[in-house]
C-alpha positions as CSV (number, residue, x, y, z in Angstrom):
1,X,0.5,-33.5,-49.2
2,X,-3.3,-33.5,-49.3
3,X,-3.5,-34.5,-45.9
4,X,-2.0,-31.4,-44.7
5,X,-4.2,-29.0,-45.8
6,X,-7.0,-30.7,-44.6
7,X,-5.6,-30.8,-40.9
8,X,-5.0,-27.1,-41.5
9,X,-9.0,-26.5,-42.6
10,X,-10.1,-28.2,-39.7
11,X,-7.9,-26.2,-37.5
12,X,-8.7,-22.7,-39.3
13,X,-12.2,-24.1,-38.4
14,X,-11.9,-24.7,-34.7
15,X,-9.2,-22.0,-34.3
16,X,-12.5,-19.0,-34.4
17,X,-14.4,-21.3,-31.6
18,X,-11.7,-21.2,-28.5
19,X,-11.2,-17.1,-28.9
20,X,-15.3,-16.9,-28.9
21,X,-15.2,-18.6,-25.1
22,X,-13.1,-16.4,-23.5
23,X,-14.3,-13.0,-25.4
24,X,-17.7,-13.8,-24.1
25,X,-16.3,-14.9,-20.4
26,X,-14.1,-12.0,-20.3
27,X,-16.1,-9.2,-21.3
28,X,-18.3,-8.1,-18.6
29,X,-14.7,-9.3,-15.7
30,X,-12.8,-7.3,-18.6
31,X,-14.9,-4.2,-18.4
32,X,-14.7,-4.2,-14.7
33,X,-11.2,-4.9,-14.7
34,X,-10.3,-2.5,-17.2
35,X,-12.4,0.6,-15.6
36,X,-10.8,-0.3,-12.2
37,X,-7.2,-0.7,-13.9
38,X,-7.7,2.8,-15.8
39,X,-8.9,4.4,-12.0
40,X,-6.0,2.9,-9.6
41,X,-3.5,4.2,-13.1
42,X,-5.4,7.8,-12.8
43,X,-4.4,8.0,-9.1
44,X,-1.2,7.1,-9.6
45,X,-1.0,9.9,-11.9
46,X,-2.8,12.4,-9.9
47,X,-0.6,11.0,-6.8
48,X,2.6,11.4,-8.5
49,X,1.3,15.0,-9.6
50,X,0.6,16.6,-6.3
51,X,4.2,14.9,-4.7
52,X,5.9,17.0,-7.4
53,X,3.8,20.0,-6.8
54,X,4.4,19.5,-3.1
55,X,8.2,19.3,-4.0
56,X,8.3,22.5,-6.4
57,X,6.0,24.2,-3.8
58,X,8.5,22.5,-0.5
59,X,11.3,24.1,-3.2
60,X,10.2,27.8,-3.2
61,X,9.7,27.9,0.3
62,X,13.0,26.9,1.1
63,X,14.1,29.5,-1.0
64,X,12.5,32.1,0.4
65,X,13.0,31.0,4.3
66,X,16.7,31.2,3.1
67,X,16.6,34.4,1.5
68,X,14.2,35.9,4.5
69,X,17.2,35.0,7.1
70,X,20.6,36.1,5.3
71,X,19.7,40.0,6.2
72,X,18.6,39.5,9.7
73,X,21.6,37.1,10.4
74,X,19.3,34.4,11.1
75,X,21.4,32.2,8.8
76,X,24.0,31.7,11.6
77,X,21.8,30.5,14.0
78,X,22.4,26.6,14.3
79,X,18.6,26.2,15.1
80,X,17.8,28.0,12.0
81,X,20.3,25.7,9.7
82,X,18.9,22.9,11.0
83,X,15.6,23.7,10.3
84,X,16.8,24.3,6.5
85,X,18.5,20.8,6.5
86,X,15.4,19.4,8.4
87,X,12.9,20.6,5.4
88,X,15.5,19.7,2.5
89,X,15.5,16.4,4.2
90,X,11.8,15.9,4.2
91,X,11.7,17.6,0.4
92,X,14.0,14.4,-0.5
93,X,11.3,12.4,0.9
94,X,8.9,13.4,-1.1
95,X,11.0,13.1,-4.4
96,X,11.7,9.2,-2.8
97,X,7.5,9.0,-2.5
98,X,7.3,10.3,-6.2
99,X,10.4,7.7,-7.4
100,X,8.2,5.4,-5.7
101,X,4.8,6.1,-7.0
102,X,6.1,6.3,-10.5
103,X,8.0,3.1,-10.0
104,X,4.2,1.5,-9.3
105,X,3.2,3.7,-12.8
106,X,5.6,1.8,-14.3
107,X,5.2,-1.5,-12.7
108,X,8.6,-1.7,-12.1
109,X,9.8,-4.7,-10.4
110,X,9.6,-5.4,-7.1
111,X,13.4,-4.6,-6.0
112,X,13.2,-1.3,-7.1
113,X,10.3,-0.4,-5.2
114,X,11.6,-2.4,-2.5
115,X,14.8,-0.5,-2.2
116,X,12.8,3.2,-3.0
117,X,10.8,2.2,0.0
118,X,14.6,1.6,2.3
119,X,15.9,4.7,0.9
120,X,12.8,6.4,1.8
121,X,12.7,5.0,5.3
122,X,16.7,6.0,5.3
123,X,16.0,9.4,4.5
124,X,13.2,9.7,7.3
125,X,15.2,8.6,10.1
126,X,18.3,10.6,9.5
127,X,15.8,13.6,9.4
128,X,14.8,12.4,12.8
129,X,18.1,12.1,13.9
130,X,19.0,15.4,12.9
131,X,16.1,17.0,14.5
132,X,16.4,15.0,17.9
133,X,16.4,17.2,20.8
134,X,16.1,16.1,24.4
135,X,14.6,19.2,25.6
136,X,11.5,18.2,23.7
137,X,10.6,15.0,26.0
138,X,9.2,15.4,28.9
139,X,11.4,13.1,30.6
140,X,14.8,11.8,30.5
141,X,13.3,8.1,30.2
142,X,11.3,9.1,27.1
143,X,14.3,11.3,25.5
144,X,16.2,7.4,25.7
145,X,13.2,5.5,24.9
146,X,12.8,7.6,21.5
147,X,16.9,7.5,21.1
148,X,16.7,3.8,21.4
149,X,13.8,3.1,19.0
150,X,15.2,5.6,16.2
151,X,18.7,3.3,16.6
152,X,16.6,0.1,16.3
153,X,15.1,1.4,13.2
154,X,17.9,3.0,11.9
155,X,20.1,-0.4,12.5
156,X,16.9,-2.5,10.8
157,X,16.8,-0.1,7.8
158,X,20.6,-0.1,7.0
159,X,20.7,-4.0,7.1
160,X,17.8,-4.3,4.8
161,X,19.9,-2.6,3.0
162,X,22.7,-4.0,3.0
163,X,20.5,-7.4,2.2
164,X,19.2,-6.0,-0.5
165,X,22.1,-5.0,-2.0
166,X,24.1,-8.0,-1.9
167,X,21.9,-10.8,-2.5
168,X,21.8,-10.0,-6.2
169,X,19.3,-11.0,-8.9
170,X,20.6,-14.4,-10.3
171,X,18.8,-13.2,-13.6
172,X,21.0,-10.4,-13.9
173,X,24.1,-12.1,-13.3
């Protein structure tokens, strides 16, 4: 029994050496880590903030172009509609921006920003679909072209969906 105290004095004295190392290796790398940790996290924050003032601000204008066109009638016009689901669409792409910039607050894993990023991409496109109008090329051939590549995205987009969703995390499961 006496020679287990002894093992533990030695390592009670040796034990205050190892933490000295690193505390003087880390401090000034530390410092610089830490002040550039604390400035990417402030963005973040101040990131985050103006997407949900953009939203609230997107919000009340939406509002108020709706209310402006139910006396003049303008709320039947199909072009007018549109335009309404064409800035709800982009306001939901902002709240997917936020979901994503706080997901990177929160260092959430990978997957989830992953998939915030798909939805986001999702979202975009249909708004593109929706707003699509051939009278706005200047050719036939471009109208197509951009038809095409909005399809090729779309079609990419939905199957990294798909792939994320079922290739699940074997951690989980």
């Amino acid at each position: 029994m006496a020679d287990s105290p002894s093992p533990d004095s030695s390592d009670d004295s040796s034990a205050p050496d190892p933490p000295a190392e690193p505390a003087t290796a880390r401090t000034s790398g530390d410092r610089v880590f830490d002040v550039t940790n604390r400035f990417i996290h402030g963005v973040e924050l101040a990131a985050a903030a103006l997407f949900a003032l953009l939203f609230g601000i997107g919000v009340v204008d939406l509002a108020i172009q709706i209310a402006e066109s139910v006396p003049t009638g303008a709320i039947t016009d199909p072009n007018v509609v549109i335009g309404f689901i064409e800035t709800g669409l982009l306001l939901l792409i902002i709240v997917e921006v936020y979901e994503t910039v706080v997901a990177y607050i929160e260092q959430s894993d990978t997957r989830r920003i992953v998939r915030l990023v798909i939805y986001t991409g999702v979202i975009a496109m249909v708004r593109k679909v929706i707003i699509y109008r051939t009278t706005e090329y200047e050719s036939a051939e471009s109208a197509l072209f951009a038809a095409v590549s909005y399809t090729i995205i779309i079609l990419g987009l939905v199957a990294l969906l798909y792939v994320e969703r079922s290739v699940g995390n074997p951690l989980t499961k």
